[in-house]
Each structure stands twice: as C-alpha cells, then as structure tokens.
C-alpha positions in Angstrom: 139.9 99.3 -140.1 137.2 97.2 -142.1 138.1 94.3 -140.8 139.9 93.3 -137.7 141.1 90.1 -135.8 141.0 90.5 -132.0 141.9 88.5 -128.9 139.1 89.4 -126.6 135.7 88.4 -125.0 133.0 89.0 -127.1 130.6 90.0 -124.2 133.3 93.0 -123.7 133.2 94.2 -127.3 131.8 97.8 -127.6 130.2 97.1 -130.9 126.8 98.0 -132.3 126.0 94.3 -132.2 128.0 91.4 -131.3 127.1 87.7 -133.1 125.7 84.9 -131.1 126.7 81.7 -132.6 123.3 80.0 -131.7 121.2 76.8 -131.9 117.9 76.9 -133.5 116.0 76.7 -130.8 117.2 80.0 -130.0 117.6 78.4 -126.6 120.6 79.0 -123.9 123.5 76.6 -124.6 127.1 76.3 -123.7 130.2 78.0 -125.2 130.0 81.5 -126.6 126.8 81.2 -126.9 126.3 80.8 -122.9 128.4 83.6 -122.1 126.4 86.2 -124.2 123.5 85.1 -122.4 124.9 85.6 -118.7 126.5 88.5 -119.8 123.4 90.0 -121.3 120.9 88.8 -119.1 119.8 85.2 -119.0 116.2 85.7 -118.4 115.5 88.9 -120.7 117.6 87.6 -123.4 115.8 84.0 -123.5 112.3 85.9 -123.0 112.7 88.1 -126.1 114.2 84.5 -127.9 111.2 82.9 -126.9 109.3 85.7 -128.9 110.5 85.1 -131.7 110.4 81.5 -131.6 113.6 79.9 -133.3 116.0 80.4 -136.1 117.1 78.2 -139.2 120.5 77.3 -139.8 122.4 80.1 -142.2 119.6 82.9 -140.9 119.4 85.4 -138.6 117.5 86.9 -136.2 118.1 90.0 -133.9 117.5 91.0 -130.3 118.1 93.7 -127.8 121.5 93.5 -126.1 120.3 93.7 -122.6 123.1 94.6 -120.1 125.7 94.1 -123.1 127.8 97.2 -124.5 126.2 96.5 -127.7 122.9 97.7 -128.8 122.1 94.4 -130.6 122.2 91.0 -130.1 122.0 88.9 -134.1 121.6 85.2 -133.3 122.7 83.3 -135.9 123.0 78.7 -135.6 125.9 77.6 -137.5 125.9 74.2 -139.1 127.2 71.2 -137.6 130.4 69.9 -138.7 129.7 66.7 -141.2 132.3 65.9 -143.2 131.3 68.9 -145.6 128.8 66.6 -147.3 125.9 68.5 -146.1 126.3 72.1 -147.6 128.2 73.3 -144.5 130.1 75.5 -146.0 127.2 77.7 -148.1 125.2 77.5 -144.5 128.3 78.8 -142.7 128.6 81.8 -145.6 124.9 82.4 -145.0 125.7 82.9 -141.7 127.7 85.8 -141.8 126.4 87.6 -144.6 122.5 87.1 -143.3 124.2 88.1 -139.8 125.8 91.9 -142.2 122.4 92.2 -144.1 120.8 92.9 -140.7 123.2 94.8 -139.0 123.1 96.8 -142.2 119.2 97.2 -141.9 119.9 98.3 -138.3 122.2 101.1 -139.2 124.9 99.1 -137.4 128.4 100.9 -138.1 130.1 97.9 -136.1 129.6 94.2 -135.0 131.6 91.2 -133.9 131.9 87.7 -134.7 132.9 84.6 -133.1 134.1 81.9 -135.5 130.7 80.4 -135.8 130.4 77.0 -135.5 133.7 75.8 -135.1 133.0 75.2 -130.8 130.6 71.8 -129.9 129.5 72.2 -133.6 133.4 70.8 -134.9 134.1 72.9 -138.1 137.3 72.8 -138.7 138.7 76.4 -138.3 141.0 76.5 -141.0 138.0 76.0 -143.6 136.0 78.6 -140.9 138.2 80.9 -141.1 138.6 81.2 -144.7 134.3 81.2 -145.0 134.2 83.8 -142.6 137.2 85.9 -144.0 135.8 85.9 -147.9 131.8 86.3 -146.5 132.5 89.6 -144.6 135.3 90.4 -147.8 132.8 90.3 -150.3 130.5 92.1 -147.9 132.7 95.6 -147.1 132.9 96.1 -151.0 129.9 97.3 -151.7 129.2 98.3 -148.0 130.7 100.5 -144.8 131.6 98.8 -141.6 133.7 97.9 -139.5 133.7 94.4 -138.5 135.7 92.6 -135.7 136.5 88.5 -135.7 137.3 87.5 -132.4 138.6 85.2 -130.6 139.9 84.1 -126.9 143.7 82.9 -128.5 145.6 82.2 -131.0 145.1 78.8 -130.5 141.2 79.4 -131.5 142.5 80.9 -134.9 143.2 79.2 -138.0 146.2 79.6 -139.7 147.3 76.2 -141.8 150.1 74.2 -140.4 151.6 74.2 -143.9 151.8 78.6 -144.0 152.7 78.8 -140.4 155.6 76.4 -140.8 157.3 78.2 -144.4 156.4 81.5 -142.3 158.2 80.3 -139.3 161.2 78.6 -141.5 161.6 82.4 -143.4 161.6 84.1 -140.4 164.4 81.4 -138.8 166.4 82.7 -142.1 166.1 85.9 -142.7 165.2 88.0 -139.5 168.3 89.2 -137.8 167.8 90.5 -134.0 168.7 94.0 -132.4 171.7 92.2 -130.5 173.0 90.6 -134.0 173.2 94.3 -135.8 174.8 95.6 -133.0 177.7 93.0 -132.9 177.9 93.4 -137.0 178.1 96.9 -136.5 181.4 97.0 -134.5 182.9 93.8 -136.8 186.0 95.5 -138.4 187.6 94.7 -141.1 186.5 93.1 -144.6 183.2 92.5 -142.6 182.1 95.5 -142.9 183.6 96.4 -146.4 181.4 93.0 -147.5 178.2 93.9 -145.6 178.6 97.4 -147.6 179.2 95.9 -151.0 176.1 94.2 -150.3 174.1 96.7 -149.6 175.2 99.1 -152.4 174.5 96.0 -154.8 170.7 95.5 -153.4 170.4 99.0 -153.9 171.8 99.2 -157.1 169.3 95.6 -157.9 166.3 98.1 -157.2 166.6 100.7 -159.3 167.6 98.4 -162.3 164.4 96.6 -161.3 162.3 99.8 -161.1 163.9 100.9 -164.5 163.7 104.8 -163.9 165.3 107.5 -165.6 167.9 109.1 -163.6 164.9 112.7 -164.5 162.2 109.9 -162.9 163.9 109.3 -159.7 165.0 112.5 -159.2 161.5 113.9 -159.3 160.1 111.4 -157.0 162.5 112.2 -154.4 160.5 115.3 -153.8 157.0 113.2 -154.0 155.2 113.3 -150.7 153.1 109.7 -149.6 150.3 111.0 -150.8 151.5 112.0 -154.0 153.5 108.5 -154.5 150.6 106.6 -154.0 148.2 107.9 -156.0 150.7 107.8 -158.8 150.7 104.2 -158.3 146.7 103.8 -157.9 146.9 105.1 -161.5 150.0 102.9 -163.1 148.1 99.8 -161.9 144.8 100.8 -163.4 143.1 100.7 -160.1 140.0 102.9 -158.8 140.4 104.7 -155.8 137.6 102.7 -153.9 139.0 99.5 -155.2 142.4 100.3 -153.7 141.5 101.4 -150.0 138.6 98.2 -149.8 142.1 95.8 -151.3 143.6 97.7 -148.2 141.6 97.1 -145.3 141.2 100.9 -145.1 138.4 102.8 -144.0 137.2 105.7 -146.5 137.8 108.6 -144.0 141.3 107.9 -143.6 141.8 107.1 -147.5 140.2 110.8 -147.9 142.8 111.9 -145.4 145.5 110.9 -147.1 144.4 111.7 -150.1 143.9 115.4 -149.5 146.5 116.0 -147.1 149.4 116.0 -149.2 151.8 116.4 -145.6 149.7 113.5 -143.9 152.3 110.7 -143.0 150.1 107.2 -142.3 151.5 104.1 -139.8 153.6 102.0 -141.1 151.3 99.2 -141.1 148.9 101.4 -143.1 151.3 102.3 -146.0 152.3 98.7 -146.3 148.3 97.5 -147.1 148.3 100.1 -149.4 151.1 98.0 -150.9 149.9 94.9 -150.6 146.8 96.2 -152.2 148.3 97.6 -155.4 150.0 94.1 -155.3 153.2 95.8 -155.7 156.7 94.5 -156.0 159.5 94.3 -153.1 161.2 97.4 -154.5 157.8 99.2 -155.7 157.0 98.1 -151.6 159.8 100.4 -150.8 159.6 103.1 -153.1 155.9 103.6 -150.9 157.5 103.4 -147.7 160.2 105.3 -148.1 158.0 108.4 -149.3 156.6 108.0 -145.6 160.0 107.4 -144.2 160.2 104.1 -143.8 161.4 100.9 -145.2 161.4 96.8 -144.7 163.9 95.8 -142.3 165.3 92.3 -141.6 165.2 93.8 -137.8 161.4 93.4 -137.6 159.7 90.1 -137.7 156.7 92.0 -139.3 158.7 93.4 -141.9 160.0 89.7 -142.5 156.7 88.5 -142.7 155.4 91.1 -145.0 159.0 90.1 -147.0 158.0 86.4 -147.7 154.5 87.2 -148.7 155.3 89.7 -151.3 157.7 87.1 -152.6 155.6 84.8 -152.6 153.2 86.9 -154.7 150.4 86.6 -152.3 148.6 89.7 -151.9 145.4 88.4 -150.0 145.2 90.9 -147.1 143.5 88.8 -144.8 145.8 86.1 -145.3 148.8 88.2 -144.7 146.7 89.3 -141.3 146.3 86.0 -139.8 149.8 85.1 -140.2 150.7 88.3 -138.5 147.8 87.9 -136.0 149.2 84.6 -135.8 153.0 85.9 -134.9 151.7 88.7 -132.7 152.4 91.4 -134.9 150.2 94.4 -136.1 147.7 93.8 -138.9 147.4 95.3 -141.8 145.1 98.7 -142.5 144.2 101.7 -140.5 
C-alpha cells in the first residue's frame, strides 16, 4: 500500500532508501540515527557524510547505503523540540517532503521513515505523527510510492489519549467475543426469538436507510465488487485516482479490480475503499457484502472501523493508527 505503519528496525527495512533522522553536522549520534550508521558501516557512511559537509534543518541530503538493504541512505536533522515557537512544525514537514523530493529524483519506488525528531530532539509524537502522516499524504497524490513509517512499538507511536480511550470505551461496549456468540447461540427460549427480532429490524433499518426500489436491490444482488464499487465512485462524484489515493491503494491493484469483474479484494481492502468514498454504515455493507463479507461485532477491527464511520471520520490514516494501535490490520492493499 502507499502508506504503511510498521513495527520493525529500520536498518532491516528492504526499501530503496531508509531516512536517517540526523544532526546537521551530518555526524554519528545516538538513537536511530546510531544504528543506521553501525548497521551501514560507521566509517564509509561518516566518510561519504564528511563529503558532503553537513545539512540544514528541514533539508536533505543522500548517501550510499553501504552494507544496508537499501540502496540509499537520505539524511535528513529534524528540529529540536521548543515549545513550537520556533517553526518546528514547517521544519519537521520540510523534512519529509525534502526527504520524498529526493527519493523521487532517485527513482526510489520505496523508503522508510522513522518519526523524525521525536528521540533526544523531544517532539511530541502526537503532533509528529500527524506532520509526518499529512507531509507523505499530500505527497502520494500527485506521486507513486510506497512509503513505510516505522517504529520499534506501539509505545513509539502516537495515537491521542483522548481517541484511544473513546476507541477503547466502544470496543468495551460493543465487541462481543467468539465464547459470548456461542453461549447466545444455544440460549433457548424468548432469547433467541428477541436476538432475531433484532436482527430482522437492523436489517429492515438498512434498506429504509438506503431507500432502494425493491427493481434497485434486486439488480444489485447480481453486482460483482467491482461492479458495486464503481457504481459508487460515480454516485459520490469522485475520480477514479481520487478514490484509490483516499484508499491507501496502490494503482495496480485499483486496475485489478477494476478490470477483473471476478476479482474478490481482502477485507481490509474493500473497507478503505469505503472509507474513502466516505460512505455510510449501511452503504459500508452494501460494498462488503458484494465481496462476501460484512462488519461483525465478533471482530475488534470491525468494531473499530464501526465507531469511526459513526463518528463520520473518514481520515484513513487516522483510522490506521488506531488500528495499528489495537494490533489490527491497516487499511489498503
């Protein structure tokens, strides 16, 4: 996908180029920033830094990757946390997109980031996070690559005490485990008669929502994925390259689908495609179900995805570190 969150060592990524969070000096220091150096090669790394001779803060400068995986080395210093008084965050945005302009200009089809500057430097990684997320956003619309943002935990990554806990709190209410639909399953009784009613009423709530013709539904039941979501690329006015880029989806696979009328995607894919047509809980599973699935309250990630849309939030990458954040999939392909 365009854009992915990873738990891993940096030094490991097998990436056309891999992101240095450095100082200006272009010198070895501590952190990540020490670890692509031994990784890479202390002494040729420093050497062909030396050569160059340093770096500003919010530029970008690229080596050889040495004994690295990756081809490149881009060294880019990250501001020092200040109170956000000194233009921090503009520096930190020039970061990342200076560190994509050369990539670019290197044919680079993939790199990796840390989350620059939030280390020795003390940027706060909620407001990092969000600086990295819309520089490398704004980036992939108007360019091809696919870009990793990694880090050693979850710990590392910022998600806001305020969305975790009303993610957590919805999950506490609404997600029912495998062992709780087994025991509702053999209930007898009014129980089940209740659980049905239920059900036929939620189902009965959608397709008054949706507002189809009994002709409309019954042509759509023969509507392969493909089929289904192009119909909705074109009732929400959208262009075909707008809706894949909303959905963290690389071109190829949009093509794919798009072409292959029996192609069935991941689950995970067919919801950002969802997400990016900003479409409503039953629109949601009108597209899954033409790939045979639907949102369950058995699936935390389903839950997840749940609260979001109901929330109206449709910001991909938010969705993503929340489910990074639960250890769940992330959205796109």
């Amino acid at each position: 996908m365009p854009l992915e969150m990873v738990r891993h060592d940096i030094t490991k990524m097998i990436v056309d180029a891999i992101v240095n969070a450095a100082n200006t000096a272009l010198s070895m220091g501590g952190g990540v920033c020490g670890a692509i150096f031994q990784a890479a090669g202390a002494r040729e790394l420093q050497q062909a830094c030396d050569q160059i001779g340093g770096c500003q803060t919010g530029e970008a400068v690229i080596t050889d990757g040495f004994n690295l995986d990756a081809k490149y080395i881009i060294h880019t210093p990250g501001p020092v946390w200040e109170g956000g008084t000194r233009q921090e965050d503009a520096l930190l945005m020039a970061c990342y997109l200076n560190s994509l302009e050369l990539a670019k200009n290197h044919q680079c089809e993939s790199i990796a980031f840390p989350l620059i500057s939030t280390g020795i430097y003390g940027y706060p990684k909620e407001q990092a996070l969000q600086i990295a997320v819309s520089a490398i956003s704004s980036f992939l619309l108007n360019h091809d690559m696919l870009v990793y943002l990694v880090v050693f935990d979850k710990r590392s990554f910022g998600l806001t005490k305020k969305l975790f806990s009303s993610i957590n709190e919805y999950i506490d209410e609404h997600y029912v485990d495998d062992a709780e639909i087994l025991f509702n399953r053999n209930r007898q009784g009014p129980f089940i008669l209740e659980e049905r009613q239920e059900v036929d009423i939620h189902q009965q709530d959608l397709f008054q929502e949706a507002e189809y013709s009994l002709v409309e539904l019954l042509d759509r039941l023969n509507e392969s994925f493909s089929d289904r979501l192009l119909r909705f690329i074109d009732e929400k006015g959208l262009t075909d390259v707008e809706t894949y880029k909303r959905a963290n989806i690389d071109r190829r696979l949009f093509s794919k689908i798009r072409n292959e009328a029996d192609y069935t995607p991941k689950k995970k894919t067919a919801v950002a495609f969802a997400i990016a047509l900003q479409l409503s809980l039953a629109e949601t599973n009108e597209l899954l179900e033409a790939a045979g699935y639907t949102l369950t309250r058995s699936s935390k990630f389903d839950v997840i995805i749940e609260f979001f849309v109901q929330q109206a939030n449709y910001n991909i990458h938010e969705i993503n570190g929340a489910l990074f954040a639960f250890d769940q999939p992330i959205l796109g392909a």
